[in-house]
C-alpha atoms as one frame of an Amber mdcrd trajectory, in Angstrom:
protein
   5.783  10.345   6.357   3.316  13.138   6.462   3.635  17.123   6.493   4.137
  19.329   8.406   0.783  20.938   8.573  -1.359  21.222  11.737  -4.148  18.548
  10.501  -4.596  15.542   8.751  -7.379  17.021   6.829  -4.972  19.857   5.226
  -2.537  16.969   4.340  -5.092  15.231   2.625  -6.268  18.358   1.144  -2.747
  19.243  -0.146  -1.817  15.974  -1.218   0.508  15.204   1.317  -0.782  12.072
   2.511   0.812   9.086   0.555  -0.868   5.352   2.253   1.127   3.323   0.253
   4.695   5.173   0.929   6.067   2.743   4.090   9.497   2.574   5.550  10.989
  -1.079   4.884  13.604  -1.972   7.823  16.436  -3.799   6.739  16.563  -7.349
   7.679  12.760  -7.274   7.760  10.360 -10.206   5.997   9.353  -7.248   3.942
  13.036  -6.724   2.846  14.294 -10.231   2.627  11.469 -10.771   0.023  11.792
  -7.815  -1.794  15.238  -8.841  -2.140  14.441 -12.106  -3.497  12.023 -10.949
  -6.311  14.957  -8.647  -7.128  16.997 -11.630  -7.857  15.123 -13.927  -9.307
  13.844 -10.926 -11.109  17.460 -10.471 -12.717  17.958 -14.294 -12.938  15.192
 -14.985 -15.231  15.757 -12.178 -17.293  18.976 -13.234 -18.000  17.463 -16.497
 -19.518  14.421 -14.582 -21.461  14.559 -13.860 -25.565  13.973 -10.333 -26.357
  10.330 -11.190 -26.980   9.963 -12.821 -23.678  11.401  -9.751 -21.994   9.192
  -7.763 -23.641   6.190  -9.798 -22.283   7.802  -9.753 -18.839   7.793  -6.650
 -18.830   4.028  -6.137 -19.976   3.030  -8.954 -16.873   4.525  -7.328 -14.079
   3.396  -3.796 -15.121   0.177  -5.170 -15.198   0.440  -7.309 -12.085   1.634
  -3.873 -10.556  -1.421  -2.317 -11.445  -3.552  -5.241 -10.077  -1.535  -4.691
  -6.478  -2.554  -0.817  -6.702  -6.063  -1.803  -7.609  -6.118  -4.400  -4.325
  -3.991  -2.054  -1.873  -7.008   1.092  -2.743  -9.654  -1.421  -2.289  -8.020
  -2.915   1.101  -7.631   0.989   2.008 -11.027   1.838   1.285 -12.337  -1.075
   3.312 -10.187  -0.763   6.340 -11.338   3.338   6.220 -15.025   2.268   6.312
 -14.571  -0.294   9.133 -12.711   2.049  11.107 -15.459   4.673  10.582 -18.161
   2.366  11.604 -16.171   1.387  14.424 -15.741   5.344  15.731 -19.338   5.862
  14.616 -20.300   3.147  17.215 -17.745   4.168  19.806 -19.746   7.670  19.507
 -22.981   6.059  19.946 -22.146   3.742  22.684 -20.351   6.694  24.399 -23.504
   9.132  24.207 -25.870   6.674  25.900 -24.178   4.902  28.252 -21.583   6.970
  30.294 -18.716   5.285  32.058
């Protein structure tokens, strides 16, 4: 998923760390829906004017960007909780040995 490099600070750096690339298994929930938007995809485009394609076209390009906008948000989010989380790990861990 990630390069070959020795940290995941020079991926990052280089642009070889991608969040939102993921492996979808076949036979998954993942893949079973994807499927299904596929087809119903393709079944109500066979059924749309030109104009109605057109505007298809302009709402899931736009829903696609709305995804993008919630998937950076939920990464952001789940970075800064997992930050605070190691941040009180670190603190826990300096005053209070095991």
């Amino acid at each position: 998923m990630w390069g070959d490099s020795v940290s995941i600070l020079e991926d990052l750096y280089y642009g070889n760390v991608s969040p939102c690339d993921r492996d979808v298994k076949r036979g998954s929930k993942v893949d079973e829906l994807q499927n299904l938007v596929c087809h119903y995809e393709v079944e109500l485009s066979q059924t749309l004017t030109q104009q109605q394609k057109e505007t298809f076209e302009k709402f899931k390009e736009t829903y696609s960007e709305l995804c993008c906008c919630f998937e950076r948000d939920m990464f952001a989010q789940g970075f800064i909780i997992a930050t605070k989380i190691i941040i009180e790990v670190i603190g826990t861990s300096n005053s209070d040995p095991l």
